[in-house]
N, C-alpha and C positions, 0 to 999 in steps of 0.2 A: 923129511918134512916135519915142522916143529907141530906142534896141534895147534898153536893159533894158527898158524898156515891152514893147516889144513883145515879147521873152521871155519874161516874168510872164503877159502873155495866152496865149502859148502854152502855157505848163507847166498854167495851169488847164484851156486846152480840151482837155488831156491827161490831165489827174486827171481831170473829167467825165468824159469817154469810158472813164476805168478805172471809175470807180465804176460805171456803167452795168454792168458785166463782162463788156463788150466785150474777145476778144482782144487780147495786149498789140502785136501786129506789125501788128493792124491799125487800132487806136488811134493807134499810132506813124506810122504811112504813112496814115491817111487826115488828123492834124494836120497831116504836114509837106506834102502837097498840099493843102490847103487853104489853108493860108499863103503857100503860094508863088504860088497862084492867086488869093489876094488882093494880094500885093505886084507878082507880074509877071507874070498877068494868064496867057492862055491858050497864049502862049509858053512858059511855063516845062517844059510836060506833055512840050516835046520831050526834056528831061533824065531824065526824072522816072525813065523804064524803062532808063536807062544807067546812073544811080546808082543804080537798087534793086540791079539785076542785077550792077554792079560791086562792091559789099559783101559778095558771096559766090564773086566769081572770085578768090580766092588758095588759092592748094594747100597751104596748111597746115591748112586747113578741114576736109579731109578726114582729119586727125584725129580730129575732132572726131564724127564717126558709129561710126569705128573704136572710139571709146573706148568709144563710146555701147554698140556692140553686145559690146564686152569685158564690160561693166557687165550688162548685158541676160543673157547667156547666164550669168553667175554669179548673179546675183537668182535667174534661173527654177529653178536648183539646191537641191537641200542644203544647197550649201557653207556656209552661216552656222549650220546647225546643228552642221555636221563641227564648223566654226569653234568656238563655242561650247565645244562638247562637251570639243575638244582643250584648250580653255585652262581650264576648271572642272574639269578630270584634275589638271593638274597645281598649278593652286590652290584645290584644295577642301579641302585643310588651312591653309591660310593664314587667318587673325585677319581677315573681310570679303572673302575671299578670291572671294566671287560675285559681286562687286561689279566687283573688278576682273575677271573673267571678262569680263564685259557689257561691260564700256567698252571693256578691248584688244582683245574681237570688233567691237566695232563701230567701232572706230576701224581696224582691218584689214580689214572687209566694207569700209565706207562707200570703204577707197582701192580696192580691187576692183571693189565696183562703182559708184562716183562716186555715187551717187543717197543724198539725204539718205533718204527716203520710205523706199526699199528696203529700208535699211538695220534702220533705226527697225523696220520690219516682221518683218526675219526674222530676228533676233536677241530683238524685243520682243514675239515669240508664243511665245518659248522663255524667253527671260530675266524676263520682269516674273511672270509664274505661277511659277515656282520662287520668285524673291525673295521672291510674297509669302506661296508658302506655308512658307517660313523665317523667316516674323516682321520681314520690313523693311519700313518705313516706307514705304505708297504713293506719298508724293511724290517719296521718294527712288530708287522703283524706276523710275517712270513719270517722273523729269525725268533720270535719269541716263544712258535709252536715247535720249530727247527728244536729250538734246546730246551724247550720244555720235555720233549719227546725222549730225551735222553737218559732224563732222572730216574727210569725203569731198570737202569741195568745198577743202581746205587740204591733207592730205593728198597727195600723186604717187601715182597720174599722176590729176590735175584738170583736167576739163573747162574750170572758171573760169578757170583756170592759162592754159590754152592760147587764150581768148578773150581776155582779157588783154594775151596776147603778142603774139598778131595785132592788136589796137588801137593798141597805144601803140608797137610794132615793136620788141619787146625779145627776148632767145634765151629761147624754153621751155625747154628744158634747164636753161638756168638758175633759172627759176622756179620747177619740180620741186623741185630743189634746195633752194633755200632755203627752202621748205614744210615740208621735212621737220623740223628739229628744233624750228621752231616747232608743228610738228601735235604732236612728242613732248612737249612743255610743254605743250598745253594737253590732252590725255591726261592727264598727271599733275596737275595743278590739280583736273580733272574727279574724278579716283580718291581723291586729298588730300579733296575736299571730302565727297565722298559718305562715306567713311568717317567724316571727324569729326562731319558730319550725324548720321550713323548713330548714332553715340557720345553728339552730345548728347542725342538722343531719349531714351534710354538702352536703345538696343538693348543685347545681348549677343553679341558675335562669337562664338558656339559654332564647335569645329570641326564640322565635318561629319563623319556617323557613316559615310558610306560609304570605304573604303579602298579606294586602285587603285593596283594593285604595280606597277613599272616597267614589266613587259611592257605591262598595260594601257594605262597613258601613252603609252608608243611605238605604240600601235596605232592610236593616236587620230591620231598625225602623216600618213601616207601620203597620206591625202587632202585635204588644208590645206597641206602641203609645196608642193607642185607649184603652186602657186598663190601662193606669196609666192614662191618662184624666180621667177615671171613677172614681179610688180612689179623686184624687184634688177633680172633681165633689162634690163628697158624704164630702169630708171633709168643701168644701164651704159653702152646704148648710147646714148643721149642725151648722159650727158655726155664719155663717149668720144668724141665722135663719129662714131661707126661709122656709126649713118645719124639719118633726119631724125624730127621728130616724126611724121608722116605715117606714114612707114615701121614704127618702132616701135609706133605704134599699132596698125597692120595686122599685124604679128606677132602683137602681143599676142592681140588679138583671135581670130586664127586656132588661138592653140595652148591659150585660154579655151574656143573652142569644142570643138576635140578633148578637152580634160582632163573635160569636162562630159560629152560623149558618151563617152568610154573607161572615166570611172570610175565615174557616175551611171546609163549606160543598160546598156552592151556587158556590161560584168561582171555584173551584178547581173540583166539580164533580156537579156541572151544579144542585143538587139535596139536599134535605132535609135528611139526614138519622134519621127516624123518631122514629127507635129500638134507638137510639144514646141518643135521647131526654128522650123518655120514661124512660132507664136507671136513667137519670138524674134527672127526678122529682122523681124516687123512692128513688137512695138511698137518699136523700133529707129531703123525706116523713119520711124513717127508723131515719136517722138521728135525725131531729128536734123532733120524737117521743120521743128519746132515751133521750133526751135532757130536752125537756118538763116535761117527768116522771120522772125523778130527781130532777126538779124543787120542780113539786110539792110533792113528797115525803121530800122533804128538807123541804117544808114549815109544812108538819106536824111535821116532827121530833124535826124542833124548837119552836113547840108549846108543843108536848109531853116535852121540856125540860124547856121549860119557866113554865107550867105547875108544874113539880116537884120543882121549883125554882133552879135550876142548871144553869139558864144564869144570871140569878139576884147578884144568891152565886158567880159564877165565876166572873163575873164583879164587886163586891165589893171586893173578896178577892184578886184582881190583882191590884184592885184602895189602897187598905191601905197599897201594901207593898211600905216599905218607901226606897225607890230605884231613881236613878237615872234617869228619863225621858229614857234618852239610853240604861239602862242597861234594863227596861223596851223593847224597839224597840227592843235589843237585842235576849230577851227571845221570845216575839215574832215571831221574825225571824225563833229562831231555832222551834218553834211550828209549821210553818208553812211550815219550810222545812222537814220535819219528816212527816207533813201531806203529802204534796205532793209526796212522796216516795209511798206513798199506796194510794192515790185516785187520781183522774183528776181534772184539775182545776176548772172544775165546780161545782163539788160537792164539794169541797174544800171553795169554794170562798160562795157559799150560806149556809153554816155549819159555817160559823165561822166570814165572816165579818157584819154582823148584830151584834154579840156579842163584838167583838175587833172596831166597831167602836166609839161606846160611850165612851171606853177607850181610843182610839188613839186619840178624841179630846179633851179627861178629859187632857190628857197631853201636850196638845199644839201642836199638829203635824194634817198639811193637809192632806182634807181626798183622794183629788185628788196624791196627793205626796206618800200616802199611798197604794191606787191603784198600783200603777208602783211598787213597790216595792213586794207588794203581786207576781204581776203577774210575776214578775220576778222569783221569789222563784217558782213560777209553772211552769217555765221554765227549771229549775234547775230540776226537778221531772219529767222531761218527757227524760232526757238521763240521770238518774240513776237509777239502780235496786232498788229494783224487780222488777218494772214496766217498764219504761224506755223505752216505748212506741216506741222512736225514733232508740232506739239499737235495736229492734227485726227487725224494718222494712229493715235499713239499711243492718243486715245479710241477708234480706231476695234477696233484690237485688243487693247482693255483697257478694255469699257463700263464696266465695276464700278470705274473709277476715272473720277472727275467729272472735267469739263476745267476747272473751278477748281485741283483738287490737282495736274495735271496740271503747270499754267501756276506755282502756288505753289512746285511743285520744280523746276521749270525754271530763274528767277528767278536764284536762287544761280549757277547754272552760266555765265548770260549776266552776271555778275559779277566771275567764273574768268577771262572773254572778256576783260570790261574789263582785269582786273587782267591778262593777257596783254600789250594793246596796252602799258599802260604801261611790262611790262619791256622790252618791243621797243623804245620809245623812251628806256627809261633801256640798254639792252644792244643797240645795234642790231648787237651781233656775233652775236647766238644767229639772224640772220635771212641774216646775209651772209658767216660766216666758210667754212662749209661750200661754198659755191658761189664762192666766193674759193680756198680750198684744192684744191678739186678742179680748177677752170676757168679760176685765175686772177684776175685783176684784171679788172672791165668795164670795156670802152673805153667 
């Protein structure tokens, strides 16, 4: 059997076991030991607990709970209503003005707390009942927190980001980086679109009749301040390099947790609520598990397939076709938007960018430039079915909106996405100038 052969048998007895809805780390780890127990037989089981366990020994992992629990302790908060509040102050007289409220909270929630879900939720229990007791358009309210909610995993400081870097062995710091002005493009496509939406419907952008005098505006800052300091912070020292992603993380994390208890618990009720925390370091714990075991089950499954020569054969047989650099990017794309329809971006991003990157530099394309693009495409696979993560949550706190209209205002926005990747590939400066300007030139 040739190893494409035998990689096609294995990607199917992988989708089986997903359709089943079987765990995804254990789908992944019970394929790639079966495979390997069929190719080489009862010896191989000596490797099997060096490689799983090896996939999760490098110390930039620990990141990656840090962020977890940075993310954790700002969900379980207010903060997204502060959030909210503070940006509908100062544009509640602006022409749509609630509109863009919604999107730049959750494109600032979603980089706080990385979680699409979270996001989607604590902004779209505030946001979608105002919009629509103002007259806008259901789909427009309910697909605009949908994908506003997604901007967390592109966004700094990104979990994807930093899995990413660990795969393919590129500087985080730098991948933060270049996230950023692409996360600010598609913030504004998102805000562009919803508005003209709005507009052809034929809403009316009424101002809004409640007035807030400067004092008020500045009152709303105090407790949302403190908490974009903390992003700047993490992104200074990163690419300062004053310290490591690791390290950065655990700051962050640490003064997340205090800003949460000093100005959510101490002030306001004189007291620690200590069930509140506990919560917090669990689901954290559940999380970065769930996370972790993915990891390392990804790292065996790409050994079970380097093994069979299936990453070897796939990466030569994509490098000889005599195609276009683009048309290449192109094929790509759709690979990866097909993936992300059925898995998460992380398992998505550790399956496949170790193989596609030796190819995306055989052809001339950054591997930072390539990053953003990826994660974009995971973006795009978290508000479309079957999975579409962000349309379950959203009906979930907004029944009176069907998840047909949900999914019909979504649509437009993973359009926004497309139309995204394409500037990046007609402008691959808005991806790599900033992290070129700050960090230099990648070696």
């Amino acid at each position: 059997m040739s190893p494409l052969e035998s990689g096609v048998l294995v990607l199917l007895a992988l989708l089986i076991l997903l359709t089943t809805g079987m765990p995804i780390a254990f789908a992944l780890g019970l394929v790639a030991v079966g495979a390997l127990l069929l190719t080489d037989g009862w010896g191989a089981m000596s490797i099997v607990g060096e490689t799983f366990f090896a996939g999760i020994a490098e110390f930039g992992l620990v990141a990656i709970p840090m962020f977890i629990l940075m993310g954790a302790a700002v969900a379980s908060s207010p903060a997204g209503r502060d959030l909210y509040e503070a940006l509908d102050r100062w544009l509640n007289r602006v022409p749509g003005g609630l509109i863009l409220s919604n999107i730049g909270a959750c494109s600032v929630f979603s980089a706080l707390s990385g979680s699409s879900p979270a996001t989607c939720a604590a902004i779209g229990k505030m946001g979608i009942p105002e919009m629509l007791k103002r007259g806008y358009p259901d789909t427009i309210a309910s697909g605009s927190i949908a994908a506003g909610g997604t901007l967390g995993i592109l966004i700094p400081p990104s979990v994807t980001m930093i899995v990413y870097g660990i795969a393919t062995e590129t500087s985080i710091g730098r991948l933060f980086i270049a996230g950023i002005l692409p996360g600010l493009m598609l913030t504004l496509l998102f805000m562009a679109w919803a508005i003209f939406a709005c507009w052809r419907a034929g809403y009316s952008f009424e101002r809004a009749a409640t007035r807030f005098t400067l004092r008020e505006k500045f009152q709303a800052l105090p407790r949302v301040l403190p908490f974009l300091v903390i992003i700047a912070g993490i992104l200074y020292v990163l690419y300062g390099g004053v310290a490591t992603p690791s390290e950065a993380a655990g700051a962050g994390a640490m003064f997340c947790i205090l800003l949460v208890v000093i100005i959510y618990q101490l002030i306001p009720k004189r007291r620690v609520d200590v069930k509140g925390l506990t919560r917090v370091f669990g689901d954290s714990i559940r999380e970065s598990i769930m996370i972790m075991m993915i990891i390392a089950a990804s790292e065996l499954f790409s050994f079970t397939l380097s093994s069979l020569f299936v990453t070897q054969s796939v990466a030569e047989w994509i490098a000889l076709l005599e195609v276009n650099r683009w048309v290449l990017m192109a094929i790509i794309n759709v690979f990866l938007l097909v993936a992300g329809f059925f898995l998460p971006p992380v398992a998505v991003i550790l399956m496949t960018a170790p193989i596609l990157l030796p190819i995306i530099l055989q052809a001339g394309f950054d591997p930072y430039w390539f990053a953003v693009v990826l994660t974009i495409n995971m973006e795009i696979g978290l508000i479309t079915p079957p999975v579409g993560l962000n349309l379950y949550v959203i009906n979930g706190i907004a029944p009176d909106i069907s998840l047909k209209s949900i999914l019909v205002g979504s649509l437009p926005f993973v359009l926004c996405m497309v139309l995204g990747i394409v500037l990046l590939c007609i402008f691959p400066q808005i991806a790599t100038w900033l992290p070129e300007f700050l960090m230099g030139a990648a070696i």
